[in-house]
C-alpha positions in Angstrom: 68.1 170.9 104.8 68.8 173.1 101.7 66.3 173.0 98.8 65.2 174.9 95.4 62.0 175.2 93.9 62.1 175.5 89.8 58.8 177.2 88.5 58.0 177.3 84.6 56.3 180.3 85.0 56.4 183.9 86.4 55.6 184.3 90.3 55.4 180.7 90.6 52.9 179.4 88.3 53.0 176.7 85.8 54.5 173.1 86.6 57.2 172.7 89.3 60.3 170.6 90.9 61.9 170.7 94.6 65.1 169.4 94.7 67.3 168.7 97.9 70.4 168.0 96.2 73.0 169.0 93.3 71.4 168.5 89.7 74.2 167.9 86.8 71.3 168.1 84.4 67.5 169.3 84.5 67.2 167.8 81.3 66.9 164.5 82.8 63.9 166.2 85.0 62.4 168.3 81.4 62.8 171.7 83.1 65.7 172.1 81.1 66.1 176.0 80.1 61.9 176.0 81.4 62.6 177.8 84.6 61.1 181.8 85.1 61.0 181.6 88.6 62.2 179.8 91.6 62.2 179.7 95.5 65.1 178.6 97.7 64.8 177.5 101.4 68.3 177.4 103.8 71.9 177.5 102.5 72.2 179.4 98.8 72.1 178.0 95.4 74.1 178.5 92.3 72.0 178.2 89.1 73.9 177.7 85.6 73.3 178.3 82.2 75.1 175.1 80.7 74.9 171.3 82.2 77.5 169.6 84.9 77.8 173.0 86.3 79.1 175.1 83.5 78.8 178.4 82.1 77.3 181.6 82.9 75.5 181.5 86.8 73.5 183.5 89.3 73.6 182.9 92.9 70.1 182.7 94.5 70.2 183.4 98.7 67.2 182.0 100.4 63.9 184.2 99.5 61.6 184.0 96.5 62.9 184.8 93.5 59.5 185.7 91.3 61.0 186.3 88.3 64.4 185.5 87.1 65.1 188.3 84.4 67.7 187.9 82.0 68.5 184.0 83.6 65.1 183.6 82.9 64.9 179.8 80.8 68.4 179.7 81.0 68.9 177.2 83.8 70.8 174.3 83.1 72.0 172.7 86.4 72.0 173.6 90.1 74.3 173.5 93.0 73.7 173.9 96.4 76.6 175.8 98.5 77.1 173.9 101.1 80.3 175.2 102.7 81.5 177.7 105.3 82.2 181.2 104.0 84.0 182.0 106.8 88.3 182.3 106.5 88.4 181.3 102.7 91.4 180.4 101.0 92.3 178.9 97.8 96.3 178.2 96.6 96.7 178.7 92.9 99.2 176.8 91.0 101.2 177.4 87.9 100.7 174.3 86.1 98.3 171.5 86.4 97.9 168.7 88.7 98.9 171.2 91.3 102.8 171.9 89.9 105.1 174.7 90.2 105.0 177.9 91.9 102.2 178.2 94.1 100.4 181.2 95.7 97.7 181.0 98.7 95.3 183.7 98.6 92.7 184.6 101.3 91.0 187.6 100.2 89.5 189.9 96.7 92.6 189.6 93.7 91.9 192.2 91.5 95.3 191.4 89.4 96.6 187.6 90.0 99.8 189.0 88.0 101.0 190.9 90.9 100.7 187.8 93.6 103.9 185.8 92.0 101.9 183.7 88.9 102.3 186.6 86.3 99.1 185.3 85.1 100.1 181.7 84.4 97.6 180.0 86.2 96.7 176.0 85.3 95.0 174.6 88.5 93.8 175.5 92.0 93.2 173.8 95.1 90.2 175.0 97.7 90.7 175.4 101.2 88.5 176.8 102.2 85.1 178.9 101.1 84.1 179.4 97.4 85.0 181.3 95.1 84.4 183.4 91.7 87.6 183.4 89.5 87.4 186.0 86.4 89.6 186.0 82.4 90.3 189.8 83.2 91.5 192.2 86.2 89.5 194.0 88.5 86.4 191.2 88.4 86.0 191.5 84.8 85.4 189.1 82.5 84.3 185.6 82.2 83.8 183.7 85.4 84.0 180.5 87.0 82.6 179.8 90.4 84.5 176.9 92.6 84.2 175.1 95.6 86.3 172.6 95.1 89.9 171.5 93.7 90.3 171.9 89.9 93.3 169.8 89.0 93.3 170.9 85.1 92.3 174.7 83.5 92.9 172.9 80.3 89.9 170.8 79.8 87.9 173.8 81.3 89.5 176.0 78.2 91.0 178.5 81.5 94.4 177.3 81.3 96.3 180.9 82.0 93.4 183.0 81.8 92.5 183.4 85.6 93.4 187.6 85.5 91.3 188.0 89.5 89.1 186.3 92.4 87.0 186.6 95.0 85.6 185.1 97.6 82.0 184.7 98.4 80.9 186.1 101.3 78.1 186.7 102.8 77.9 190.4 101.6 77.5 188.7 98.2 74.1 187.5 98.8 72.8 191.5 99.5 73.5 192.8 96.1 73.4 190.7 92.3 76.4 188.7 91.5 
């Protein structure tokens, strides 16, 4: 079993919270934007800066994290990554609700534009893996991390801005993402 430890202080001082499982909202557990340090035990966890998994995130591997630097009590809700890295593969589709042209990619995208889309980009279905989709080329940009379908960029405000991807691999989790 997978689980995160939040810390309100430095090296793991001050008042804490385990949890085992996603959390949409640490507001509901007042360690909202509180957390300065943090320990993670099995699979990884994605920490982000805005509630129901949104905005800005780091990606915390196993280890302890003693102080979170510049995502330091900026932690808004966790997710834990519970799938295979191994043989990703995401298909990216033209419009939403999974219409038009379609393209299945299973490897780094450092210019969607070139794979078929010409940048028009409204939904995506995963595969397999996760993965860390980018507004610019070459890894740039703002970024979105998925491990699951996303039927409609619109409400997301990404409708035809995906410019590049990635998968995560395991490599990821040896250097900062």
């Amino acid at each position: 079993m997978s689980s995160i430890t939040l810390y309100e202080q430095p090296f793991f001082k001050g008042n804490s919270k385990t949890f085992n499982e996603n959390v949409r909202d640490l507001a509901i557990y007042s360690f909202l934007k509180m957390v300065r340090s943090l320990k993670v035990e099995g699979k990884p966890w994605i920490a982000y800066g805005g509630q129901e998994f949104c905005g800005d995130f780091k990606i915390y591997k196993e280890g302890d994290h003693t102080n979170l630097g510049d995502f330091s009590e900026k932690i808004s809700s966790l997710q834990v990554i519970k799938v295979s890295l191994e043989d990703p593969e995401i298909v990216l589709y033209e419009h939403i609700n999974y219409g038009g042209k379609k393209v299945s990619v299973l490897e780094v995208n450092r210019n969607v534009k070139g794979a078929g889309l010409e940048g028009h980009i409204s939904s995506h279905k995963v595969k397999k893996g996760a993965w860390i989709l980018y507004t610019e080329t070459e890894l740039h940009g703002k970024r979105m991390f998925s491990m699951e379908d996303q039927p409609n960029y619109c409400i997301l405000g990404w409708n035809d801005q995906v410019s590049s991807l990635k998968p995560l691999t395991d490599e990821d989790f040896h250097k900062p993402i």
